[in-house]
Every structure is written in structure tokens, then in C-alpha cells.
C-alpha positions in Angstrom: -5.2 -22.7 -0.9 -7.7 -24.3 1.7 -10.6 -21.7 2.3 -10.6 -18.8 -0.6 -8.5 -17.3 -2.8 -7.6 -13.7 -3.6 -5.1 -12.4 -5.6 -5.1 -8.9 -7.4 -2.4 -6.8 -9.2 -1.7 -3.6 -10.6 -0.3 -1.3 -13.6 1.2 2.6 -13.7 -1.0 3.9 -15.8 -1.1 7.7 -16.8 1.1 8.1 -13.2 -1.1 6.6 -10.8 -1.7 2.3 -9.8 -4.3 0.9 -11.3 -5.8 -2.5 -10.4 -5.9 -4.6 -13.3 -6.0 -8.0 -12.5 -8.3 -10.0 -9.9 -8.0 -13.8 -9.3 -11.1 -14.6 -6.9 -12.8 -17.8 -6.0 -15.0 -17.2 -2.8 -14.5 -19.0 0.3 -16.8 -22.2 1.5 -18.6 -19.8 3.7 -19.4 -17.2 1.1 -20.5 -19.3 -1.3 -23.9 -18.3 -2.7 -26.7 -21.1 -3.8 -27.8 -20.0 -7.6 -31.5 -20.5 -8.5 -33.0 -20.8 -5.2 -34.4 -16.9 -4.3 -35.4 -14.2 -6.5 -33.0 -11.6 -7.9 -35.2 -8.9 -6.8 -36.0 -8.0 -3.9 -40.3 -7.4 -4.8 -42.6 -10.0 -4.0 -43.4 -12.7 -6.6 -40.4 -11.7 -8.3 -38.6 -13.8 -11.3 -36.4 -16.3 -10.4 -33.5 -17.5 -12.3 -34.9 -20.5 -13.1 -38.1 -18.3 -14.8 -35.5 -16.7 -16.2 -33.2 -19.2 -17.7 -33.0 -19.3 -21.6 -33.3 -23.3 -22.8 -33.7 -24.5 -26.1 -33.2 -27.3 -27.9 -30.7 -26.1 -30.7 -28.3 -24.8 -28.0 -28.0 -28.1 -26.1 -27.1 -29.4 -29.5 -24.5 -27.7 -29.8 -22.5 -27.9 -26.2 -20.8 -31.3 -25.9 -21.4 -31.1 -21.9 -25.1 -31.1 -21.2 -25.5 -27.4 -19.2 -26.6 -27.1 -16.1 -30.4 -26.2 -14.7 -32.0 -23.9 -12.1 -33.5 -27.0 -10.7 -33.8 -29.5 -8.1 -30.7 -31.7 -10.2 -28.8 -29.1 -10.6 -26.8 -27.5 -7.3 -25.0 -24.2 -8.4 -22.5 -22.1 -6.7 -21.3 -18.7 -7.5 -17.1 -19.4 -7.5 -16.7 -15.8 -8.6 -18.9 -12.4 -9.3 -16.5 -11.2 -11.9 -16.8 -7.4 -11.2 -20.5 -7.7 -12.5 -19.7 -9.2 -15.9 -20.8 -12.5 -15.3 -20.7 -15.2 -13.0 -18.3 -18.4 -12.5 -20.2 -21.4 -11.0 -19.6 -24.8 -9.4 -22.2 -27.0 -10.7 -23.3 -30.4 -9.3 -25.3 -32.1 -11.5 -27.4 -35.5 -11.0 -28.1 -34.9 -7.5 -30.3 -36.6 -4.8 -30.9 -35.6 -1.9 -29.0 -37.6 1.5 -26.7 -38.3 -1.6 -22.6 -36.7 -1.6 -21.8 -35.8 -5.2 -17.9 -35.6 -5.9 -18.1 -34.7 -9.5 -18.6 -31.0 -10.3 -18.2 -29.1 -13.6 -16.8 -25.1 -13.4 -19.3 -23.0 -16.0 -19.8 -19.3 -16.7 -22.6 -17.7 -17.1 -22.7 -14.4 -18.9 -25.1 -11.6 -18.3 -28.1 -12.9 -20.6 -28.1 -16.0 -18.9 -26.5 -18.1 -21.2 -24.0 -21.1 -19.9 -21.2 -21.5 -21.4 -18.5 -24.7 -19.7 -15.0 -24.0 -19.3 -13.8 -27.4 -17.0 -14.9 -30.5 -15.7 -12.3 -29.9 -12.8 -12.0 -27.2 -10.1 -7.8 -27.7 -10.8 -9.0 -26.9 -14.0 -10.5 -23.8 -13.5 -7.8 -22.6 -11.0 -5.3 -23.2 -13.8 -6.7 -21.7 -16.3 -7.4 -18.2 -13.9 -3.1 -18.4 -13.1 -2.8 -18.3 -17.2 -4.9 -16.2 -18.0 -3.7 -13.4 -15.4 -7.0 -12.8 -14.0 -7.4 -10.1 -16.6 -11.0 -8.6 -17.4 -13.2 -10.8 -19.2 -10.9 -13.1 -19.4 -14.1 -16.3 -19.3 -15.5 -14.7 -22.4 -12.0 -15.6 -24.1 -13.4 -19.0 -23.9 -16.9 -18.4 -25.3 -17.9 -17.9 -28.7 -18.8 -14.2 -27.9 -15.1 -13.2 -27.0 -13.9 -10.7 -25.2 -15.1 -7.2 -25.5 -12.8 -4.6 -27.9 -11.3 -2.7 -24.3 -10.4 -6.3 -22.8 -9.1 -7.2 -26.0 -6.2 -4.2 -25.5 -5.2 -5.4 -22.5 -4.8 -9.4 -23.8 -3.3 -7.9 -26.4 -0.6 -5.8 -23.8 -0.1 -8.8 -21.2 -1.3 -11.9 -22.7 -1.1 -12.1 -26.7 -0.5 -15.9 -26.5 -3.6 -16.9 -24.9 -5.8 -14.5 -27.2 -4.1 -15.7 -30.4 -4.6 -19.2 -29.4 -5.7 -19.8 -33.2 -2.9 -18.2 -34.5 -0.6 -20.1 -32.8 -2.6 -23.2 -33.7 -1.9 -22.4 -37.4 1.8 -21.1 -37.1 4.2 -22.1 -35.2 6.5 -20.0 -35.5 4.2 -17.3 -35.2 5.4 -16.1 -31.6 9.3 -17.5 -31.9 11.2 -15.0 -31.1 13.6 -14.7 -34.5 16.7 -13.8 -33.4 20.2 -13.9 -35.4 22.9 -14.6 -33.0 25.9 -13.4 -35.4 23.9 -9.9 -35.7 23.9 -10.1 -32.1 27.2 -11.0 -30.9 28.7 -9.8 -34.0 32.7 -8.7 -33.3 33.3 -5.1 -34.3 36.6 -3.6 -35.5 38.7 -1.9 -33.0 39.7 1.3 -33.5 43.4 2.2 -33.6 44.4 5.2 -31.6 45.6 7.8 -34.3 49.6 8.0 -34.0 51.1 11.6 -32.7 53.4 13.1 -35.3 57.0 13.9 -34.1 58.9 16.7 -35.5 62.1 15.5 -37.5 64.9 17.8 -36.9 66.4 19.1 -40.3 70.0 18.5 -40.9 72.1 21.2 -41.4 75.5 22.8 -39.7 74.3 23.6 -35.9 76.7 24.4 -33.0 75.4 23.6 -29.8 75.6 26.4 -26.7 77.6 24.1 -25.0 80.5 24.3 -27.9 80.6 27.7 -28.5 81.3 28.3 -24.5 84.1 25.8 -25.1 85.5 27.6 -27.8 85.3 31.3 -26.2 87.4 29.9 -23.1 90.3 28.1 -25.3 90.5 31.2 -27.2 90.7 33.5 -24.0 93.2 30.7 -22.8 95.5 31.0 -25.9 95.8 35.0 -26.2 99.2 36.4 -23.9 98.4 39.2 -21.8 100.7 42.3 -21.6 101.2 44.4 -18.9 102.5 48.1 -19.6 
């Protein structure tokens, strides 16, 4: 990958394709600056950074401190996610005349909440491959979840990765159990049924042949007159 990446696939379903699966990360010239012009398009309109939620309790919580519509913050949108959402690069700390080489990859969901998901863009590209690109598949890694409709297709093409607690707990939980002497068990051969023959019965029997034989000896042994 050097400039973009776009990879979608599909399903037959109810007898026509259906697209399904969309891996995007936008290319460096599409990349769009976050918090710097209004998401209207009205005069005086809110920004994002009038917009964004931030309160003490929540940066408690997050281990990563989250990012800011302001001048320390530099925020691009990596992906639009079919309107669900959007998956930023974040550069944090900056000054200006100043490279920055460290970037974070966050989400940030429709109420404008942040939630991380990598400190590393190899990260993030690793954890789009596992997770198929599937709808919703960012809020898999919030504490909202994914929605009850994206949860049937995790459920269909990634049950691993949605049961990730499950697996956590049990082990053996998604081993496939499998008896190899039910499988490869030997069975019986059959043996072809045996064709009765008839068994001739014993008794006095004179063959054609004999009794031709004994006409012509007889014929042979009686003198013929002449008158």
C-alpha cells in the first residue's frame, strides 16, 4: 500500500451480490482536516470544536488522553465509514514548523464521542484485515458495541472476534471437538449373498445318448428274412 487503500467484497444474498464488506483508508490527497470549518454550510455555523462533548469523568476513564478540535490536536478523517462514524489520524502535541511522527488511530462515533483503537497506523490496518471490514465493525471496540443487525453478520463471518470474552474465559470454547475413531471409523463389508445351485436328485436316469445306443445294438442283433 503506498497512496490509499480499497478493498470491498460481497455475499449472495436472496439471489443477487450484495456488498458487505469495505476496507477503506483514504489516500494522502483525500485526506480531510477535522475541526477546522463548519459542518454546515450557513454562516456562523457550529464547529466541531463547539460541538465537541468534554468532561472531566470521561478523561478519567480512557487511559489515552483523547484528542481535541484545537490548535494541539491535528485530525484526519482515515475513513467515513458509510456515515456511521468516523476513523481519524490524530497528531497530538503539535507546534507549528515542528514534524510530529507519533500518531494515534481513534473513532469517533456519531455523538461525537472518541473512543481509541491504536497507537499505530499498522495497528489499525491490522485490526481492519481481522475484522473483515464488516459494518460497524469500530464500535466492536467501544463500550457501546455493535448494533443488533451488525451483530448477525459478526455472528455469520466473524464469531471469534465478537466473542472475544468468551474465548477469554474458555478455551475450548471454539475447538472444534472432533472424534477421529467416529470419523475414520472402519465399517463391515458386506458379503455378496451366495447363488443357490440346484442339486440333482439321485435316482435311475438313462441319458438320450444310451438309449440311441441300445436301439442300434438291438437293430444290429435281430436276422432279417427275405421271403
Amino acid at each position: 500500500m503506498t497512496d490509499g487503500f480499497l478493498m470491498t467484497w460481497s455475499i449472495k444474498f436472496d439471489g443477487s451480490n450484495m456488498q458487505l464488506g469495505t476496507m477503506l483508508i483514504n489516500s494522502v490527497s483525500a485526506l480531510c482536516r477535522l475541526g477546522t470549518t463548519s459542518i454546515y454550510s450557513l454562516p456562523n455555523a457550529a464547529t466541531l470544536a463547539d460541538l465537541e462533548s468534554d468532561t472531566e469523568d470521561e478523561d478519567k476513564e480512557e487511559t489515552f488522553k483523547k484528542p481535541h478540535f484545537n490548535s494541539q490536536c491535528r485530525i484526519f478523517e482515515l475513513d467515513s465509514c458509510d456515515g456511521n462514524g468516523k476513523v481519524c489520524l490524530v497528531y497530538k502535541n503539535t507546534q507549528s514548523g515542528v514534524v510530529s511522527s507519533c500518531a494515534e488511530i481513534w473513532f469517533l462515533d456519531r455523538a461525537l464521542y472518541w473512543h481509541f483503537l491504536t497507537d499505530t497506523f499498522t495497528g489499525y490496518y491490522r485490526l481492519m484485515l481481522i475484522h473483515l471490514g464488516l459494518p460497524q465493525w469500530q464500535y466492536a471496540l467501544t463500550k457501546y458495541g455493535i448494533s443488533p443487525q451488525a451483530k448477525q453478520w459478526f455472528n455469520m463471518y466473524k464469531p471469534i472476534a465478537y466473542n472475544s470474552n468468551v474465548v477469554a474465559d474458555d478455551d475450548m470454547a471454539f475447538i472444534n471437538k472432533l472424534d477421529p475413531n467416529q470419523v475414520f471409523k472402519t465399517k463391515n463389508k458386506l458379503q455378496p449373498a451366495r447363488k443357490k445351485t440346484c442339486v440333482p436328485i439321485a435316482g435311475p436316469q438313462k441319458s438320450q445318448a444310451s438309449l440311441v445306443t441300445n436301439k442300434n445294438l438291438t437293430q444290429m442283433g435281430s436276422p432279417t428274412t427275405k421271403k
